[in-house]
RODO-2510 file (C-alpha; in nm, 4 decimals, decimal comma):
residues 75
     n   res          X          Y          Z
     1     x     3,9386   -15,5279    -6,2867
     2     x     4,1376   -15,6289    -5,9862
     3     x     4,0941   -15,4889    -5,6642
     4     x     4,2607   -15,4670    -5,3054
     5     x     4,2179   -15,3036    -4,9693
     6     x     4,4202   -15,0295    -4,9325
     7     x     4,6506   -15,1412    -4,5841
     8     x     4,6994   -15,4517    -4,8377
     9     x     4,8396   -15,1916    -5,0775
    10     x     5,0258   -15,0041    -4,8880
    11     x     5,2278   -15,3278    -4,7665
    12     x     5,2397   -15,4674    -5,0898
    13     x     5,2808   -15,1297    -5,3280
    14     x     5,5742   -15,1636    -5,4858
    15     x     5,5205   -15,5206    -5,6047
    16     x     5,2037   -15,4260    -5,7357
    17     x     5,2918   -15,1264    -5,9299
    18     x     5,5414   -15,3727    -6,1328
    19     x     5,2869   -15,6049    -6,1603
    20     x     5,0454   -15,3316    -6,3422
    21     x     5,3703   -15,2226    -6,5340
    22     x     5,4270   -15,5630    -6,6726
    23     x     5,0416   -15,6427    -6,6684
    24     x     4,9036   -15,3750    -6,8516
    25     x     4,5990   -15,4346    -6,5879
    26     x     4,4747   -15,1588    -6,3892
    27     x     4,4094   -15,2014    -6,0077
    28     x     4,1663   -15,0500    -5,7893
    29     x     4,2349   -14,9393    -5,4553
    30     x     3,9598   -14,9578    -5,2138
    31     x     3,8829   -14,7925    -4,8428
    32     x     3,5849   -14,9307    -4,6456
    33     x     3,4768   -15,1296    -4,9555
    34     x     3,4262   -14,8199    -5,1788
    35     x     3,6776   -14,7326    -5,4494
    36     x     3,9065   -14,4248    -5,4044
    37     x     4,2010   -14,4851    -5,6587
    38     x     4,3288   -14,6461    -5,9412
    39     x     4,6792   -14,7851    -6,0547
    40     x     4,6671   -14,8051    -6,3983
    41     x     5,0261   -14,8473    -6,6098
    42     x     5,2323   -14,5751    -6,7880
    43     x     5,1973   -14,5928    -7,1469
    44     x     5,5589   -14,6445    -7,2751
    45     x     5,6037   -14,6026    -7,5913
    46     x     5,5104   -14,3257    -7,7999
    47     x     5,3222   -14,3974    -8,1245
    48     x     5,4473   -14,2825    -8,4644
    49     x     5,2903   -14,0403    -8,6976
    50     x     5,4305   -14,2439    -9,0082
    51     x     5,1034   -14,4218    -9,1027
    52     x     4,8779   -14,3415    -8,8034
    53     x     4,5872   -14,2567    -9,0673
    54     x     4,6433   -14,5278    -9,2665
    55     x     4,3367   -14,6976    -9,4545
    56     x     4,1480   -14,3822    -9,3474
    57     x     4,2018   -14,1560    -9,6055
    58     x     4,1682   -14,2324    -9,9599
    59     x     4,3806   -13,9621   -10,2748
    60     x     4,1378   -13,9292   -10,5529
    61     x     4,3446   -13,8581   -10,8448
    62     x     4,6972   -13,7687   -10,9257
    63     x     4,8258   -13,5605   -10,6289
    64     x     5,1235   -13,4635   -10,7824
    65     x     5,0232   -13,3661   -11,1493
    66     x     4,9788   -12,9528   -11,2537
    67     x     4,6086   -12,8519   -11,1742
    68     x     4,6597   -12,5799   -11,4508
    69     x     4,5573   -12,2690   -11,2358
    70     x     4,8068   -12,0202   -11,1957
    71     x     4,9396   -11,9674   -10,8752
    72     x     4,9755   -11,5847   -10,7580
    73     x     5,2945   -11,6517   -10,6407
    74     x     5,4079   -11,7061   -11,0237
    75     x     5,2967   -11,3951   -11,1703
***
């Protein structure tokens, strides 16, 4: 992971942020040679629902046939 002094940040913050943007790569800030922040990019995108579990559940049987118990709702 990259890292950079924090005056270097604060002169250069605005290219940096669209470097991580662009990058994907997070970048940690330092003060005195310890870590204090991190820059790490927005995600984006959203990701769909349509086929998130797919190849992690498996249908046993017909899911659409009658099971042959009454429902209460039918009486």
């Amino acid at each position: 992971m990259k890292t950079i002094k924090a005056s270097e940040f604060k002169a250069k913050c605005l290219k940096l942020m669209d470097e991580v943007a662009e990058t994907g790569e997070p970048l940690v800030i330092t003060k005195h040679g310890k870590p204090v922040a991190r820059l790490i990019p927005e995600p984006t995108q959203r990701r769909s629902i349509i086929g998130l579990h797919k190849g992690q559940i498996e249908i046993l049987g017909d899911i659409v046939a009658p099971t042959g118990v009454e429902w209460e709702a039918e009486r």
